[in-house]
Backbone bond lengths (Angstrom), bond angles and torsions (degrees), N, CA, C in turn:
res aa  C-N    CA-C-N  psi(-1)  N-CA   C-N-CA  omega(-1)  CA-C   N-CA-C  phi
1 X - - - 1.436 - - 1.526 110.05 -
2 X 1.492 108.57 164.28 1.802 87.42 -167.00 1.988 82.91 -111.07
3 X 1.352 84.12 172.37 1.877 110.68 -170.26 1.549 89.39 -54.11
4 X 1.651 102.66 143.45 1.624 99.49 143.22 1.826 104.00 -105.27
5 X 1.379 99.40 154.00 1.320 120.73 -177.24 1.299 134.47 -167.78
6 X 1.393 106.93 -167.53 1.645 93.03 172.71 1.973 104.67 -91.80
7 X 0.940 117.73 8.68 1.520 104.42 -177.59 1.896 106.84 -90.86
8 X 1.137 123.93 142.54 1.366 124.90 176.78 1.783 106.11 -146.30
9 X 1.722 88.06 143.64 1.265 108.73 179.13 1.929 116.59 -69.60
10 X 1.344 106.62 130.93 1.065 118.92 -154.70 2.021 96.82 -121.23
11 X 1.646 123.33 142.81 1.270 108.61 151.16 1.748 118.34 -116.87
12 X 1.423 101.37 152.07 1.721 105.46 -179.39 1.690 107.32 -93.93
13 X 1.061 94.60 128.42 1.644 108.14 -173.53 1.691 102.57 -118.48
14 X 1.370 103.61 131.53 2.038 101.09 -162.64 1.622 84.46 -97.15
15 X 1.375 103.96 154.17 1.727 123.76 -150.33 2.029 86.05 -98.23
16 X 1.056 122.35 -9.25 1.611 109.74 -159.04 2.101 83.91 -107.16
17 X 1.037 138.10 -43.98 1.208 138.59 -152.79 1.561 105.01 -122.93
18 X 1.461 107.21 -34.92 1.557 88.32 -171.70 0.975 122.89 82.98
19 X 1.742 123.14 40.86 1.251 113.39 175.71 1.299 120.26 -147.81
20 X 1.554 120.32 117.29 1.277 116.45 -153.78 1.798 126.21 -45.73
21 X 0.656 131.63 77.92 2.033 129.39 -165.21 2.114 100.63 -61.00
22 X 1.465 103.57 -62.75 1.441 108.67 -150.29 1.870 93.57 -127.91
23 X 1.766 93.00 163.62 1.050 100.27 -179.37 1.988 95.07 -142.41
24 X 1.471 113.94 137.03 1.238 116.04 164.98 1.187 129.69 -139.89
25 X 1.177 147.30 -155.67 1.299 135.54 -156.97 1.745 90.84 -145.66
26 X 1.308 112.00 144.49 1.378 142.27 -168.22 1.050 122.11 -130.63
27 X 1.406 132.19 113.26 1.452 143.14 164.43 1.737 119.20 -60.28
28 X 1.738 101.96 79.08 1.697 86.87 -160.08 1.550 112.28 -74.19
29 X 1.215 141.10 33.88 1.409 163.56 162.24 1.629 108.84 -81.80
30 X 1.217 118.17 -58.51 0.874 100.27 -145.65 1.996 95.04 -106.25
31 X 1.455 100.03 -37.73 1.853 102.28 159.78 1.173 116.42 -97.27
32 X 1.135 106.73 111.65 1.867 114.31 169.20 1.763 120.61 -62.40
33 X 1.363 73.19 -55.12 2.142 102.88 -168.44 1.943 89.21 -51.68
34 X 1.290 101.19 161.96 1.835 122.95 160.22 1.606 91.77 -65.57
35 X 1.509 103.64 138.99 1.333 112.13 153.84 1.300 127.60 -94.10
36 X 1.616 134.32 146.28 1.097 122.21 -164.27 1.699 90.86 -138.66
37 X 1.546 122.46 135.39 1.120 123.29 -163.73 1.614 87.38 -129.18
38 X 1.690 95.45 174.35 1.720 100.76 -179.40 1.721 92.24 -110.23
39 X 1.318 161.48 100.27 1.199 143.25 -178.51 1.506 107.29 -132.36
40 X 1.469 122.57 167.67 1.274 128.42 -164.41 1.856 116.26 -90.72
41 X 1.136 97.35 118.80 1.799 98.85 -168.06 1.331 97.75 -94.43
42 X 1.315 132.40 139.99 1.186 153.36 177.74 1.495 103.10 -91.77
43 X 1.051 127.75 -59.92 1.585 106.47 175.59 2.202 112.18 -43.41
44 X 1.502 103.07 -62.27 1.282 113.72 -165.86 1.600 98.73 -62.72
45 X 1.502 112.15 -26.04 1.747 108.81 177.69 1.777 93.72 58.22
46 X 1.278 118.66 54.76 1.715 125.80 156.78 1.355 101.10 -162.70
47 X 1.471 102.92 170.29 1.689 106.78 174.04 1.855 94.63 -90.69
48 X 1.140 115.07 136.72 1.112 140.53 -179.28 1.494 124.82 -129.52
49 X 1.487 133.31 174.51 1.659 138.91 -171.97 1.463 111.50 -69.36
50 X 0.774 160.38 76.29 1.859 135.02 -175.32 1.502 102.75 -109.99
51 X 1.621 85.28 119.19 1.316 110.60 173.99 1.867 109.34 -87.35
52 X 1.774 82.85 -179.88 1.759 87.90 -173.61 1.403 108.61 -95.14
53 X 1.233 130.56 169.81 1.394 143.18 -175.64 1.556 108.72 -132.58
54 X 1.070 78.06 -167.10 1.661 85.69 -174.41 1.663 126.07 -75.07
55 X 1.068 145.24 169.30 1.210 119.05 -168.78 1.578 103.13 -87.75
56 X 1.296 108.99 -172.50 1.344 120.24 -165.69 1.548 101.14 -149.95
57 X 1.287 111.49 130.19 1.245 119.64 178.20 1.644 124.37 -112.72
């Protein structure tokens, strides 16, 4: 069974296309705010914004 805790599964959604790429896990304790990362989108083929989404269970 997996841990309960404060860490939760999170997905990255890129801000130019809209398309989910990555998914990571989040310490919701200690970051409140949306995270917004710079990472490489394969549709757009550039590094681009990817924001957070909703969680994922």
């Amino acid at each position: 069974m997996a841990k309960k805790g404060p860490r939760v599964l999170i997905g990255l959604i890129c801000e130019v296309c809209h398309w989910r790429n990555y998914t990571s896990v989040k310490n919701k304790i200690n970051s409140g705010s949306a995270i917004k990362l710079k990472k490489y989108c394969q549709k757009c083929r550039k590094h681009t914004i990817h924001k957070e989404i909703k969680k994922l269970d």
